[in-house]
PDB file of N, CA, C and O in Angstrom, chain B, residues numbered from 101:
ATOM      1  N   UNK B 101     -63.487 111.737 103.114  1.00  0.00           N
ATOM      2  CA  UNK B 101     -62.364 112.537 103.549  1.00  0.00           C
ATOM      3  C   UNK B 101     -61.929 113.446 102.395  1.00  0.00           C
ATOM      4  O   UNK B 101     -61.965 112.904 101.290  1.00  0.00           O
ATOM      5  N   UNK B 102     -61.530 114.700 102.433  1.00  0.00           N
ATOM      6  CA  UNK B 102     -61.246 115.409 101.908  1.00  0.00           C
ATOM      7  C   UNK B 102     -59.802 115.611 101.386  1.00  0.00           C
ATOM      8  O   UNK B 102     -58.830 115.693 102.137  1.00  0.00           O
ATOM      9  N   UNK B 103     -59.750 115.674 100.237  1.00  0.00           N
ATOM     10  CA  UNK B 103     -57.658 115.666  99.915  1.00  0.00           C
ATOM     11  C   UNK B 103     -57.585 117.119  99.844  1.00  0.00           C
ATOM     12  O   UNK B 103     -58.467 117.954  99.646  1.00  0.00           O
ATOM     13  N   UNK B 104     -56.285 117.238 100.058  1.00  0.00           N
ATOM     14  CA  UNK B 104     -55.483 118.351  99.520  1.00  0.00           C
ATOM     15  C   UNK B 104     -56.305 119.190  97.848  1.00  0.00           C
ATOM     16  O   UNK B 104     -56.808 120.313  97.814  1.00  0.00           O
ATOM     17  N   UNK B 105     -56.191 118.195  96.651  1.00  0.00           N
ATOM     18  CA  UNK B 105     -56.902 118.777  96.089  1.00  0.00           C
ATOM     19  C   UNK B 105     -58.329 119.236  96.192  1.00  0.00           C
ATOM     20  O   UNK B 105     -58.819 120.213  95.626  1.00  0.00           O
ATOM     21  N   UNK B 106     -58.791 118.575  96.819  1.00  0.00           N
ATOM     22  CA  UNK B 106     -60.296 119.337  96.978  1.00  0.00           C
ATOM     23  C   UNK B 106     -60.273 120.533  97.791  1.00  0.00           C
ATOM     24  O   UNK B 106     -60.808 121.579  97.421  1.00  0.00           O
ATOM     25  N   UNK B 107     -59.701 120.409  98.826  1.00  0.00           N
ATOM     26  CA  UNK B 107     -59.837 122.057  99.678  1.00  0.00           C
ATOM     27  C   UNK B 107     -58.925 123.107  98.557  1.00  0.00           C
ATOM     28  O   UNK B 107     -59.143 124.317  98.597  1.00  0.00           O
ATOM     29  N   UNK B 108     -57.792 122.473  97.466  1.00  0.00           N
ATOM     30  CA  UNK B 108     -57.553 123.605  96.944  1.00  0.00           C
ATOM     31  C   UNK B 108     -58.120 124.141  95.561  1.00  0.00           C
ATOM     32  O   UNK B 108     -57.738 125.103  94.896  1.00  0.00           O
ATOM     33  N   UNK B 109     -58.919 123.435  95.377  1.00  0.00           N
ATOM     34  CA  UNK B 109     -60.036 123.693  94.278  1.00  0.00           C
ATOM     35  C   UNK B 109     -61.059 124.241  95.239  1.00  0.00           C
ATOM     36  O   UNK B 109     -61.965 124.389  94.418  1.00  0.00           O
ATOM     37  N   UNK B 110     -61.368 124.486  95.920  1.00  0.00           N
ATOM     38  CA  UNK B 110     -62.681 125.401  97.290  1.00  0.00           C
ATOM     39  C   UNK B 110     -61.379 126.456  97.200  1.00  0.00           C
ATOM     40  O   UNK B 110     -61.919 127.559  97.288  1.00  0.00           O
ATOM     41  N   UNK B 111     -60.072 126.650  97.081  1.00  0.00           N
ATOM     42  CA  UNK B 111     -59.970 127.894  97.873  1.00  0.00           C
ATOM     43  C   UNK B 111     -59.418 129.018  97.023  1.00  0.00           C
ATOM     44  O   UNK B 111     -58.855 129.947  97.601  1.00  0.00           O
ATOM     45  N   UNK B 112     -59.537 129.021  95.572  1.00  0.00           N
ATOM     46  CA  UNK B 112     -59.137 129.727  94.528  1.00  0.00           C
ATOM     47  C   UNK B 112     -58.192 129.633  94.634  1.00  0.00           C
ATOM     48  O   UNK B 112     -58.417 128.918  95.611  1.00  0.00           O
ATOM     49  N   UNK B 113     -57.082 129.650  94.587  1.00  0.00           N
ATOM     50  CA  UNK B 113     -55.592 129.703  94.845  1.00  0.00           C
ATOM     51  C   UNK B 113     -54.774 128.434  94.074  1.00  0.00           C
ATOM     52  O   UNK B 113     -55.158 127.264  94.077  1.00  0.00           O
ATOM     53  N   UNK B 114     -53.638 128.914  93.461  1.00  0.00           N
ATOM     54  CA  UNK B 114     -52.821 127.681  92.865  1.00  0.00           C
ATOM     55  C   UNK B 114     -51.833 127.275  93.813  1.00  0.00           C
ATOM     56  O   UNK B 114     -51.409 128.022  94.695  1.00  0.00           O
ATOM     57  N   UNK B 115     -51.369 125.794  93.592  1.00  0.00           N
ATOM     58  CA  UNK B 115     -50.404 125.045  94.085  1.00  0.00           C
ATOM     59  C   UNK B 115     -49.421 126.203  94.628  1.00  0.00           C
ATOM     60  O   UNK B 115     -49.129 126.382  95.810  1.00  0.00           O
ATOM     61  N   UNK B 116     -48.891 127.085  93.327  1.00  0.00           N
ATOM     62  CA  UNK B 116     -47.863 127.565  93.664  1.00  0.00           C
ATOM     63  C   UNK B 116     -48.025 128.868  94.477  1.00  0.00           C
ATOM     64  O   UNK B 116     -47.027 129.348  95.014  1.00  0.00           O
ATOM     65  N   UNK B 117     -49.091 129.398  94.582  1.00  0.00           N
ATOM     66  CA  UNK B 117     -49.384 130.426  95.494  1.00  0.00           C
ATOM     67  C   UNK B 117     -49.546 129.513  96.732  1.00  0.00           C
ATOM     68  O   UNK B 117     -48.650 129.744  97.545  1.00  0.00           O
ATOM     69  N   UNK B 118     -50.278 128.693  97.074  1.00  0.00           N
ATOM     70  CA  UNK B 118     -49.947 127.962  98.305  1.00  0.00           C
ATOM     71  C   UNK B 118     -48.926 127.787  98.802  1.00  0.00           C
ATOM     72  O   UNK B 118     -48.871 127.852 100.030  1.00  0.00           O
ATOM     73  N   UNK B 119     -47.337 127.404  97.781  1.00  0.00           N
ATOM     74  CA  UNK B 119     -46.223 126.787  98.246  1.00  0.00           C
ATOM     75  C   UNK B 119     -45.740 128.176  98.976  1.00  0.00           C
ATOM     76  O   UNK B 119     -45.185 128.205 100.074  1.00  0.00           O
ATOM     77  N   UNK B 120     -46.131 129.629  97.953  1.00  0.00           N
ATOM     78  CA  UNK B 120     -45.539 130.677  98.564  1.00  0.00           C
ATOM     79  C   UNK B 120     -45.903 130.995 100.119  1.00  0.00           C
ATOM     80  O   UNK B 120     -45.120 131.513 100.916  1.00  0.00           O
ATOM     81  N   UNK B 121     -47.230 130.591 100.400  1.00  0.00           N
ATOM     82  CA  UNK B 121     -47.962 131.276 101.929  1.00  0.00           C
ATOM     83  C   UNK B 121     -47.023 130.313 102.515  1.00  0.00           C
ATOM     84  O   UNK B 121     -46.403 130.745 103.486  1.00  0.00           O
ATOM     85  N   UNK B 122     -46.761 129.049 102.134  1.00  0.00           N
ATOM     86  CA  UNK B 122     -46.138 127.848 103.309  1.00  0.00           C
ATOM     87  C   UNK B 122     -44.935 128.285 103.703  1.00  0.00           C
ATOM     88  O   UNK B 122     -44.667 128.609 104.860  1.00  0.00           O
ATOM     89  N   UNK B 123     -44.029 128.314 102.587  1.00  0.00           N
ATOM     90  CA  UNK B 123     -42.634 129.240 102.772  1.00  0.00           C
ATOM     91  C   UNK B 123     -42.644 130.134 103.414  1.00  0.00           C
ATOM     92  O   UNK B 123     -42.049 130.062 104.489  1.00  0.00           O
ATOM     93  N   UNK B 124     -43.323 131.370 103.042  1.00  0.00           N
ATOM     94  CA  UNK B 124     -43.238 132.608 104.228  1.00  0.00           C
ATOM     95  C   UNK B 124     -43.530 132.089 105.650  1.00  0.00           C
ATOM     96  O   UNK B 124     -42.662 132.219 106.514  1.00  0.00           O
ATOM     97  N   UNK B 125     -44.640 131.542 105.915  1.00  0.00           N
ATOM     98  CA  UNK B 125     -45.319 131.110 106.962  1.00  0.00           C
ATOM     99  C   UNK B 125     -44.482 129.645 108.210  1.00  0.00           C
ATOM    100  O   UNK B 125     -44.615 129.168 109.337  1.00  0.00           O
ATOM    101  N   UNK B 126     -43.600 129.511 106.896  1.00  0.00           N
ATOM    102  CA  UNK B 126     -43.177 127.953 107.547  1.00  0.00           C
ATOM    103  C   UNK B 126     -44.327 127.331 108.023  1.00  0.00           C
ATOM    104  O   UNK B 126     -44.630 127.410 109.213  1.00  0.00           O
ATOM    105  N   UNK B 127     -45.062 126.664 107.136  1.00  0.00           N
ATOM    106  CA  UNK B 127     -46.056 125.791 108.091  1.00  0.00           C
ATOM    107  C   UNK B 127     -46.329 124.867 107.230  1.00  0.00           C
ATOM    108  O   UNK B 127     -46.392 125.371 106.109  1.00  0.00           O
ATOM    109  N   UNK B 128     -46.553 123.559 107.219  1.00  0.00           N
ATOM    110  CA  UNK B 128     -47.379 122.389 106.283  1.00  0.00           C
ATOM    111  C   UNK B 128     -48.251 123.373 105.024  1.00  0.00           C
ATOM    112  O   UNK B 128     -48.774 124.485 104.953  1.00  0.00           O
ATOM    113  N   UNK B 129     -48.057 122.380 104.283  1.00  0.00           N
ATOM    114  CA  UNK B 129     -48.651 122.558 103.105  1.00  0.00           C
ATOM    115  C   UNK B 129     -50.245 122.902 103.346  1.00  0.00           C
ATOM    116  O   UNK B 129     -50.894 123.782 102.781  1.00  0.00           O
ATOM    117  N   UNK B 130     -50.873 121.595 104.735  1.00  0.00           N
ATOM    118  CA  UNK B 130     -52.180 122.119 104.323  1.00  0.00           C
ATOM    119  C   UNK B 130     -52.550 122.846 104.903  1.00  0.00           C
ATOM    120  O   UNK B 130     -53.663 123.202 104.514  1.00  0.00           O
ATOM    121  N   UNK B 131     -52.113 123.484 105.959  1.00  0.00           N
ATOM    122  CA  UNK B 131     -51.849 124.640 107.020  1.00  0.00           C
ATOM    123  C   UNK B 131     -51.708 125.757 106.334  1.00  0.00           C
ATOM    124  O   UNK B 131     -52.478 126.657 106.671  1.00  0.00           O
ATOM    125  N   UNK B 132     -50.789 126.042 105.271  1.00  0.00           N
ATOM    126  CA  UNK B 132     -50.751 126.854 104.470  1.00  0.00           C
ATOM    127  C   UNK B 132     -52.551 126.806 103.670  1.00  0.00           C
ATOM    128  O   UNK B 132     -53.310 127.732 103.959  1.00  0.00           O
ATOM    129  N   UNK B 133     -52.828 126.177 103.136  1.00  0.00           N
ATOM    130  CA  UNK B 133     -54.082 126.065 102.258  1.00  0.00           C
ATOM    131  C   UNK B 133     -54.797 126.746 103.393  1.00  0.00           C
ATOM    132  O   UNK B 133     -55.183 127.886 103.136  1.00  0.00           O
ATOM    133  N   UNK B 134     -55.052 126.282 104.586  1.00  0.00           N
ATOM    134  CA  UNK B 134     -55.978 126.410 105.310  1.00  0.00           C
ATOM    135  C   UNK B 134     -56.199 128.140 105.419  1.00  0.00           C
ATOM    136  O   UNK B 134     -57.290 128.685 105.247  1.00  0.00           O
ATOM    137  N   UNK B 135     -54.808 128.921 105.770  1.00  0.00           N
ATOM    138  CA  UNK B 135     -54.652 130.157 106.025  1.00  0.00           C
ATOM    139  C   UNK B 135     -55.161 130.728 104.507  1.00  0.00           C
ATOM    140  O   UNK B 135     -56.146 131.435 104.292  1.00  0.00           O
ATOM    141  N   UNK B 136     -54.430 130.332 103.769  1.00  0.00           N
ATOM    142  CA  UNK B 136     -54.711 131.137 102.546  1.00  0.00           C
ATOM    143  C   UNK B 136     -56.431 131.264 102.214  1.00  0.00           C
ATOM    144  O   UNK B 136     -56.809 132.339 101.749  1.00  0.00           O
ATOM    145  N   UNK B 137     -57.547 130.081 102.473  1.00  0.00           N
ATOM    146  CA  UNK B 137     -58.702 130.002 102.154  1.00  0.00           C
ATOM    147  C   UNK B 137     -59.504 131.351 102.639  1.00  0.00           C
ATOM    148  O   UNK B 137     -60.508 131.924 102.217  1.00  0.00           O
ATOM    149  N   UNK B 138     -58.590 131.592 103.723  1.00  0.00           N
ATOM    150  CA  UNK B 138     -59.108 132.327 104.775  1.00  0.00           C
ATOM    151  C   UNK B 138     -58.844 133.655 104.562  1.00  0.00           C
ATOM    152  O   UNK B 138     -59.719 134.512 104.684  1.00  0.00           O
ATOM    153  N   UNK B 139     -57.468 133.950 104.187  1.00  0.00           N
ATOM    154  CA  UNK B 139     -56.880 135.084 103.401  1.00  0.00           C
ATOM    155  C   UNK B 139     -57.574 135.902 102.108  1.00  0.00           C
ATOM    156  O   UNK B 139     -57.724 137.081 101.789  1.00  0.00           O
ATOM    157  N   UNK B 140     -57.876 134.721 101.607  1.00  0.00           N
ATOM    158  CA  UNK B 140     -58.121 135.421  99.978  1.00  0.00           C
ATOM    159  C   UNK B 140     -59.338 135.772 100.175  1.00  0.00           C
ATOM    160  O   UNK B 140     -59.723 136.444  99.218  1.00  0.00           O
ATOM    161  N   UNK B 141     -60.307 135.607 101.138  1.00  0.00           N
ATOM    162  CA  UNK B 141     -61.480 136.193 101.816  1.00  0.00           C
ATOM    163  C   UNK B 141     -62.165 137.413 102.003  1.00  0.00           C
ATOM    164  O   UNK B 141     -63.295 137.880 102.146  1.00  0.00           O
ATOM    165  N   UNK B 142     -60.412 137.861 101.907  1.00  0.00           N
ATOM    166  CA  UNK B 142     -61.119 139.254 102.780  1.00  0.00           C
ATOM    167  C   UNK B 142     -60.053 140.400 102.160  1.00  0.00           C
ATOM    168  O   UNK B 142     -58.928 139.901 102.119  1.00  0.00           O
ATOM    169  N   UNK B 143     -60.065 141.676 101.705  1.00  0.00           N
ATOM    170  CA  UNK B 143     -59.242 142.681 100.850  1.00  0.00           C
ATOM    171  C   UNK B 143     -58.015 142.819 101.888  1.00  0.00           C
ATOM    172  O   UNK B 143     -56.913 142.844 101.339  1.00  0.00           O
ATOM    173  N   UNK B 144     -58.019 142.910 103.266  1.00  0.00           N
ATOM    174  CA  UNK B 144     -56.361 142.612 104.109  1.00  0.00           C
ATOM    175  C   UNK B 144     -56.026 141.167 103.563  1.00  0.00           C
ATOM    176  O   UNK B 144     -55.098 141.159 102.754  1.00  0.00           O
ATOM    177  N   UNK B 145     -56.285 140.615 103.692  1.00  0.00           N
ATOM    178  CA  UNK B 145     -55.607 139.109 103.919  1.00  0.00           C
ATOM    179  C   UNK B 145     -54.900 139.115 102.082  1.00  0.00           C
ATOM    180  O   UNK B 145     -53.739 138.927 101.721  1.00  0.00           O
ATOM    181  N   UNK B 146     -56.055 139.387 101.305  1.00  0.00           N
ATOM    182  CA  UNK B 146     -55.362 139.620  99.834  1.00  0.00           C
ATOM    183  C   UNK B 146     -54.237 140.451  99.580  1.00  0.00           C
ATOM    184  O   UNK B 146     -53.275 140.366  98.816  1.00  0.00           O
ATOM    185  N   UNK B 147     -54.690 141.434 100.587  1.00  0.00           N
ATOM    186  CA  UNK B 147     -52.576 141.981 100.440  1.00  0.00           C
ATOM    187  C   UNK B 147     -51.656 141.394 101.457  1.00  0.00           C
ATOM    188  O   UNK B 147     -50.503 141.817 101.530  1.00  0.00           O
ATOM    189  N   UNK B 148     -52.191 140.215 102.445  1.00  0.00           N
ATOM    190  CA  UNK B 148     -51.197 139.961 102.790  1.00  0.00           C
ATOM    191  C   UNK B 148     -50.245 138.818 101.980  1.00  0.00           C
ATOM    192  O   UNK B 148     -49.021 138.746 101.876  1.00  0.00           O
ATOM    193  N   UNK B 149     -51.259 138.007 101.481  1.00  0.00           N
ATOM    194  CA  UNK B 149     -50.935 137.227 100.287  1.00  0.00           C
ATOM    195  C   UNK B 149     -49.977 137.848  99.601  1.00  0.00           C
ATOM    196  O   UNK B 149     -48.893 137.391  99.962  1.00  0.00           O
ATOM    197  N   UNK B 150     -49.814 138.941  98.514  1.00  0.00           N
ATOM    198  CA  UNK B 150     -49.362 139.422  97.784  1.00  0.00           C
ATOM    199  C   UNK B 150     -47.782 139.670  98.411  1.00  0.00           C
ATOM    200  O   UNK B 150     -46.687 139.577  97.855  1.00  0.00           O
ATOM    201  N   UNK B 151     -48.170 140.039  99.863  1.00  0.00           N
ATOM    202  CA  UNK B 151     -46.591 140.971 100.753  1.00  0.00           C
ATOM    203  C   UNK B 151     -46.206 139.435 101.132  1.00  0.00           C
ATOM    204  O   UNK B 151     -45.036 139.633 101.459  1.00  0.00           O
ATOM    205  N   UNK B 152     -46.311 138.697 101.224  1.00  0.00           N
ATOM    206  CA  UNK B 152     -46.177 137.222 101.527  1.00  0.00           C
ATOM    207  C   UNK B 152     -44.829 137.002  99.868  1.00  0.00           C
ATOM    208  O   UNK B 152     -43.615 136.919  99.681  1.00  0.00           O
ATOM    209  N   UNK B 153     -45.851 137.001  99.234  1.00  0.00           N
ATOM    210  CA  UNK B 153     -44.629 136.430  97.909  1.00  0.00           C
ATOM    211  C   UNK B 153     -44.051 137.372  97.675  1.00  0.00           C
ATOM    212  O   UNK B 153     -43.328 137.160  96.701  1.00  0.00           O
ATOM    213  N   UNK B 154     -43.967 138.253  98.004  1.00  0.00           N
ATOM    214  CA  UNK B 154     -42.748 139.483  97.220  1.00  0.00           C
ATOM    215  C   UNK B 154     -41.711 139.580  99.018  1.00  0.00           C
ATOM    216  O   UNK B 154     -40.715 140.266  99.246  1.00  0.00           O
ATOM    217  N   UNK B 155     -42.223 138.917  99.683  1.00  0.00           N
ATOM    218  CA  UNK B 155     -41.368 138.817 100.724  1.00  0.00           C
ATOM    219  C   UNK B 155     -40.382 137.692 100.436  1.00  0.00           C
ATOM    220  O   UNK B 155     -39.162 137.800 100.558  1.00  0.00           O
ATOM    221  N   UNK B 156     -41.138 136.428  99.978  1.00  0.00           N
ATOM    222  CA  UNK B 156     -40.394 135.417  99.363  1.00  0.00           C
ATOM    223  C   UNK B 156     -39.596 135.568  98.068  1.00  0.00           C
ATOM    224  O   UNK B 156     -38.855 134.632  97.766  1.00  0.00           O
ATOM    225  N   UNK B 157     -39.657 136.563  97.322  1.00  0.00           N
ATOM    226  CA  UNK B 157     -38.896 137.069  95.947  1.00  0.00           C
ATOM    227  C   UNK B 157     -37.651 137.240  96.347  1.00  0.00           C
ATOM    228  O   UNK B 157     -36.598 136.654  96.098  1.00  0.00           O
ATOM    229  N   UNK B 158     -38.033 138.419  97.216  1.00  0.00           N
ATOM    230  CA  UNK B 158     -36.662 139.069  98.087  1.00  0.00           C
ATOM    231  C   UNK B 158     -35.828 138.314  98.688  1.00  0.00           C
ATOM    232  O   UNK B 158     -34.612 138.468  98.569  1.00  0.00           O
ATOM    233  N   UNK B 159     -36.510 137.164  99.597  1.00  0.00           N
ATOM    234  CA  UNK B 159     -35.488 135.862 100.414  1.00  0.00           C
ATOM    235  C   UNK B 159     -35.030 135.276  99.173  1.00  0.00           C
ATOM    236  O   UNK B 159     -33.837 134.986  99.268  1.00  0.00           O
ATOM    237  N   UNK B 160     -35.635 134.929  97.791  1.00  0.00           N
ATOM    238  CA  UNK B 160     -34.636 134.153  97.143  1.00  0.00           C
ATOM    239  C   UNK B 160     -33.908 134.854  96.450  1.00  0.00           C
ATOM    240  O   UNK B 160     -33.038 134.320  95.762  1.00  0.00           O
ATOM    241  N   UNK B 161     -34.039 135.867  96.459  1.00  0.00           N
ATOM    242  CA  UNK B 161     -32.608 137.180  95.353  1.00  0.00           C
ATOM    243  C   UNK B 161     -31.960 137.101  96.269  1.00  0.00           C
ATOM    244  O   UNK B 161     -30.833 136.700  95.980  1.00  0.00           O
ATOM    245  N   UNK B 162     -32.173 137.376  97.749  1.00  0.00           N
ATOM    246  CA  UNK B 162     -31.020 138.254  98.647  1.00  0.00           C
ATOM    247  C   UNK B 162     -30.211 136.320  98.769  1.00  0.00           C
ATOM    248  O   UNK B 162     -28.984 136.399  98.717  1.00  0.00           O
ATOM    249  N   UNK B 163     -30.683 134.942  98.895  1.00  0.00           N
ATOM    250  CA  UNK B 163     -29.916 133.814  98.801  1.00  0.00           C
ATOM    251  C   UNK B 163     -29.437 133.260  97.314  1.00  0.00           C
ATOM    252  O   UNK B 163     -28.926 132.140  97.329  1.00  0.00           O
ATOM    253  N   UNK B 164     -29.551 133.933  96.013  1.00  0.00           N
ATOM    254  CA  UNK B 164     -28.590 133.880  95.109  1.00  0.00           C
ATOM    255  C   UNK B 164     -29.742 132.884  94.399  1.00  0.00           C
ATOM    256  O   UNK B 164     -29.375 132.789  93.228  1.00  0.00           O
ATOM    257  N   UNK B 165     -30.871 132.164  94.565  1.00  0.00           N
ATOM    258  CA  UNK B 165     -31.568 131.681  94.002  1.00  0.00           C
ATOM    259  C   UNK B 165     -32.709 132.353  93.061  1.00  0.00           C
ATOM    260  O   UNK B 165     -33.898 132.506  93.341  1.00  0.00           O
ATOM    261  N   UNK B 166     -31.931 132.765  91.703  1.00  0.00           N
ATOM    262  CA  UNK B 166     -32.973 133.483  91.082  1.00  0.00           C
ATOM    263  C   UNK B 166     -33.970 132.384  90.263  1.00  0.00           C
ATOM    264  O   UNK B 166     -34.968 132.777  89.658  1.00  0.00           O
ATOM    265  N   UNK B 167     -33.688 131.363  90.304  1.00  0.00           N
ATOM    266  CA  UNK B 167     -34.463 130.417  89.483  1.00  0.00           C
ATOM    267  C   UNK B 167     -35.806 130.408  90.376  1.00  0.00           C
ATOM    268  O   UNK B 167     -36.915 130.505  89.851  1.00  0.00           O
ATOM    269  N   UNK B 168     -35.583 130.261  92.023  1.00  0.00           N
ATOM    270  CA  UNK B 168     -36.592 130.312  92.219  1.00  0.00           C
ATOM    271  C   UNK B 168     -37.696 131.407  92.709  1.00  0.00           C
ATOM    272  O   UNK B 168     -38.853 131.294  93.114  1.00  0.00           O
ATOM    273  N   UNK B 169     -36.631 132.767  92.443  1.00  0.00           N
ATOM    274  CA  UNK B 169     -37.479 133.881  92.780  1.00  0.00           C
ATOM    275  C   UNK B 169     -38.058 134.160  91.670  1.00  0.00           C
ATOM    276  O   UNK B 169     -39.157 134.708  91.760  1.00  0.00           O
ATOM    277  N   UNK B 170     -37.485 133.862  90.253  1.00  0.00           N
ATOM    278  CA  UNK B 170     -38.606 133.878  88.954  1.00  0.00           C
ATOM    279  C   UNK B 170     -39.645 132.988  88.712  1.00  0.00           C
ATOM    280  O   UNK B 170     -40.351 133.072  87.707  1.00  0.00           O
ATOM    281  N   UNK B 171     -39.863 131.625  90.097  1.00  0.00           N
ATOM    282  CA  UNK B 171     -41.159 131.135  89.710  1.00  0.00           C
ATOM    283  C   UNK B 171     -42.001 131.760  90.513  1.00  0.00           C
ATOM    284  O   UNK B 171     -43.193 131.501  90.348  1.00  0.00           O
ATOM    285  N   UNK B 172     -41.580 132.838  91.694  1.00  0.00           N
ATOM    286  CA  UNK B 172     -41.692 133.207  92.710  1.00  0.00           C
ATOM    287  C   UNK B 172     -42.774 134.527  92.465  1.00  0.00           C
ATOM    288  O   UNK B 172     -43.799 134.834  93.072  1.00  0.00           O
ATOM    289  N   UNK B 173     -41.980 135.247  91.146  1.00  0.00           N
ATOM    290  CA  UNK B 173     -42.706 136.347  90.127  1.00  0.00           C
ATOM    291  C   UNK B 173     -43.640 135.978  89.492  1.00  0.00           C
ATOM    292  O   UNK B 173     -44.775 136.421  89.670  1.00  0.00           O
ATOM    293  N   UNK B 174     -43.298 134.979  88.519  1.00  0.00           N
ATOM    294  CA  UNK B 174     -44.360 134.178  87.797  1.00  0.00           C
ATOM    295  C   UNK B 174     -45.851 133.959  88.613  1.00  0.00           C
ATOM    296  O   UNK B 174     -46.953 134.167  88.108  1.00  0.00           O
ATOM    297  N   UNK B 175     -45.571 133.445  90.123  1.00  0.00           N
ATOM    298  CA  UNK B 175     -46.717 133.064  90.633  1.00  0.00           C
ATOM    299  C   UNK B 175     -47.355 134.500  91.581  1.00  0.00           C
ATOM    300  O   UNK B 175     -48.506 134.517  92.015  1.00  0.00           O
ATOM    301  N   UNK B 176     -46.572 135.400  91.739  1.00  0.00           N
ATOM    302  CA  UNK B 176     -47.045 136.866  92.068  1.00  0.00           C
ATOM    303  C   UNK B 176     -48.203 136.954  90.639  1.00  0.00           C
ATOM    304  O   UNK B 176     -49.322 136.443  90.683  1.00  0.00           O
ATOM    305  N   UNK B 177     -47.879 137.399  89.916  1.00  0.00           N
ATOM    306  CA  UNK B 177     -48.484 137.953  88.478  1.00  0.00           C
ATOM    307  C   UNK B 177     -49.768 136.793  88.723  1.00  0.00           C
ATOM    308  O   UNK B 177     -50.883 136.999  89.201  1.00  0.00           O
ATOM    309  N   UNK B 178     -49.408 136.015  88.413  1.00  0.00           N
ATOM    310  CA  UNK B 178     -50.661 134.729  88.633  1.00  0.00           C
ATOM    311  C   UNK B 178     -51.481 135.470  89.493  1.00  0.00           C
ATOM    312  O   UNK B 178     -52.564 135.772  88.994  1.00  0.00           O
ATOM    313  N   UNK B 179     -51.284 135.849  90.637  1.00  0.00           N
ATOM    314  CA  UNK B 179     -52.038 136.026  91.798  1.00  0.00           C
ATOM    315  C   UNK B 179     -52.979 136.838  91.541  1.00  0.00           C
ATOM    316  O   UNK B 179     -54.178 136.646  91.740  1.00  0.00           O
ATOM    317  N   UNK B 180     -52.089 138.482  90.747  1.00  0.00           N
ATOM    318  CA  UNK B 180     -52.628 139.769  90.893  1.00  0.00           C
ATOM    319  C   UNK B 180     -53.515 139.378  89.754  1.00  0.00           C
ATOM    320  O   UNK B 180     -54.690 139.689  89.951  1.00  0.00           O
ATOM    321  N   UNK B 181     -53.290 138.820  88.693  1.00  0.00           N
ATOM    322  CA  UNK B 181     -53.834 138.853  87.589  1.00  0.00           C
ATOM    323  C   UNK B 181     -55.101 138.207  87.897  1.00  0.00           C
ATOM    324  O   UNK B 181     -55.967 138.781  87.236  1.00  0.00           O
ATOM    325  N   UNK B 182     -55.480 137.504  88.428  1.00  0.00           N
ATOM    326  CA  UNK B 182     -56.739 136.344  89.081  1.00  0.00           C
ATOM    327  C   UNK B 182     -57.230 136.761  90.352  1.00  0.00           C
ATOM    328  O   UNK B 182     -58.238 136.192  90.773  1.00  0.00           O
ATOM    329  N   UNK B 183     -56.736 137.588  90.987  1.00  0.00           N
ATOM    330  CA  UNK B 183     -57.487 138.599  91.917  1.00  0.00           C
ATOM    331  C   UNK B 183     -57.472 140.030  91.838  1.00  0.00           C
ATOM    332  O   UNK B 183     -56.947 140.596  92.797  1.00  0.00           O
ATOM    333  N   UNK B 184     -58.016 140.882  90.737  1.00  0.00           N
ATOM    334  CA  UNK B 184     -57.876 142.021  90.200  1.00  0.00           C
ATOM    335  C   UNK B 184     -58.509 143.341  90.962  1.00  0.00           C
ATOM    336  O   UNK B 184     -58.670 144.474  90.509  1.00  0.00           O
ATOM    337  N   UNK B 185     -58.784 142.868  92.141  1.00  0.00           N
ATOM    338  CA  UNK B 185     -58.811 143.835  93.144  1.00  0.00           C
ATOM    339  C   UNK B 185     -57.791 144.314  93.857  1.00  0.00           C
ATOM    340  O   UNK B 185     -57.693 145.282  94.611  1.00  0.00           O
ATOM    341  N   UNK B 186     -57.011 143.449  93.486  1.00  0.00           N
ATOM    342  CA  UNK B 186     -55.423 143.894  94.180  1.00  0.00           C
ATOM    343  C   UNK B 186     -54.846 144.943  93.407  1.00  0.00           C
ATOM    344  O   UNK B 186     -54.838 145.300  92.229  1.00  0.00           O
ATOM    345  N   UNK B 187     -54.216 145.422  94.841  1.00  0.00           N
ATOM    346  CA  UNK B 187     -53.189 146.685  93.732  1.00  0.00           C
ATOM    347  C   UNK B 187     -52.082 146.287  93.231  1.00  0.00           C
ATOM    348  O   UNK B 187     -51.581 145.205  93.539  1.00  0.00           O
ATOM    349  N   UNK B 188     -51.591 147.063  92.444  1.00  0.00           N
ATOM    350  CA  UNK B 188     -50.506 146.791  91.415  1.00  0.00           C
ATOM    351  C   UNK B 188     -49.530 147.353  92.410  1.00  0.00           C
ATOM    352  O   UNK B 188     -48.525 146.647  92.480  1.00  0.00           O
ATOM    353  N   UNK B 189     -49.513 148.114  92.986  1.00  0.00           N
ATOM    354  CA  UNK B 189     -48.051 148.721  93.538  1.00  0.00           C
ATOM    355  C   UNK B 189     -47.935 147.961  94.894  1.00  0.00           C
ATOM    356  O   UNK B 189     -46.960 148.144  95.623  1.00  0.00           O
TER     357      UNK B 189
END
């Protein structure tokens, strides 16, 4: 049987970029993994990823939680920086 860590070591993606697709998405953690495997696949799905956490930046500035919209940044940069086909803007 397969854990959580193993499909997220198969799907390039960190914990915390996962937590971001789950949040936007509202869906289980591995539901989230599952979409994202699938996402980071393909040059749409990689920007949807990206519009995914800067959607989640925005929900935690506009609810007064900047602690967690700066891990929120932190794990944007992670993203772009480790998938460098993405655009910057």
């Amino acid at each position: 049987m397969l854990t959580f860590d193993d499909c997220l070591k198969v799907c390039c993606l960190t914990d915390a970029e996962i937590d971001a697709i789950a949040e936007h998405e509202n869906l289980p953690e591995m539901v989230a993994l599952e979409l994202a495997n699938y996402l980071v696949q393909t040059p749409d799905g990689r920007l949807r990823i990206r519009r995914m956490i800067l959607d989640d930046i925005a929900a935690a500035a506009a609810h007064g939680n900047a602690a967690h919209a700066l891990v929120l940044k932190a794990t944007l940069k992670h993203f772009i920086d480790t998938h460098p086909e993405n655009p910057r803007a």
